[in-house]
C-alpha positions as CSV (number, residue, x, y, z in Angstrom):
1,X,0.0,0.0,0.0
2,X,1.5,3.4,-0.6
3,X,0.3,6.4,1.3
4,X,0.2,9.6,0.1
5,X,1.3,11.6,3.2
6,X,4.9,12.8,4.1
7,X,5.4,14.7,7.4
8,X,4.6,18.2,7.1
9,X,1.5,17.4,5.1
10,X,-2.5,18.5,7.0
11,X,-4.8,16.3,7.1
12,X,-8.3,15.6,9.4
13,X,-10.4,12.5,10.4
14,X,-13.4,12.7,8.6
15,X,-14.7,10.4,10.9
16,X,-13.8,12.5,13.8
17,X,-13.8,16.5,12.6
18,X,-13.8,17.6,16.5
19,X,-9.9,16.4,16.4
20,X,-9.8,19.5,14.4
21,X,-6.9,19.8,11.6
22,X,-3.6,17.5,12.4
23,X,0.0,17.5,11.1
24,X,1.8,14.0,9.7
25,X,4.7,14.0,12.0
26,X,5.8,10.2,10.8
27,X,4.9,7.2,8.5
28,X,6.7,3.6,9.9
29,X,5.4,0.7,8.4
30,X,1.7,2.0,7.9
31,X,1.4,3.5,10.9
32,X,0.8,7.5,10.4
33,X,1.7,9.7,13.8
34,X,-0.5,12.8,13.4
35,X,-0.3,16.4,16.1
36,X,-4.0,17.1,16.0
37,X,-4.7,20.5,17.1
38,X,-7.8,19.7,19.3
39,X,-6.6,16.5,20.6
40,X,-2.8,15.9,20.4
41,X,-0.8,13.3,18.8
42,X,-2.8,10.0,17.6
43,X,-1.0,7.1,15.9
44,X,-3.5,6.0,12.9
45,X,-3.6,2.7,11.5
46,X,-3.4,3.8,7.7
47,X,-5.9,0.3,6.8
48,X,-8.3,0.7,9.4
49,X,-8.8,4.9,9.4
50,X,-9.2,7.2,6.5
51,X,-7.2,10.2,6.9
52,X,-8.0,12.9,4.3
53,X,-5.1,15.5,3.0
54,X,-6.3,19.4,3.1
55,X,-4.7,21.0,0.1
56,X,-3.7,24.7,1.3
């Protein structure tokens, strides 16, 4: 599977907006560690949660 995130890159949880806008800080072996602004740092499983990219 290739991602289409590198760190820098905003993205949200369309599953959970409240999280608010995040920032990819890492991507190791599917695993995407994302600063939300609402909620902190969550470690996404890249297979089980769609993460969208905001183009800005």
């Amino acid at each position: 599977m290739i991602l289409d995130y590198e760190p820098g890159d905003k993205v949200t949880n369309p599953n959970n907006k409240e999280w608010g806008i995040g920032q990819v800080q890492s991507i190791i072996n599917g695993k995407v560690t994302i600063n939300f602004e609402n909620v902190g740092k969550k470690v996404i499983n890249s297979e089980n949660i769609k993460i969208e990219k905001i183009n800005r």
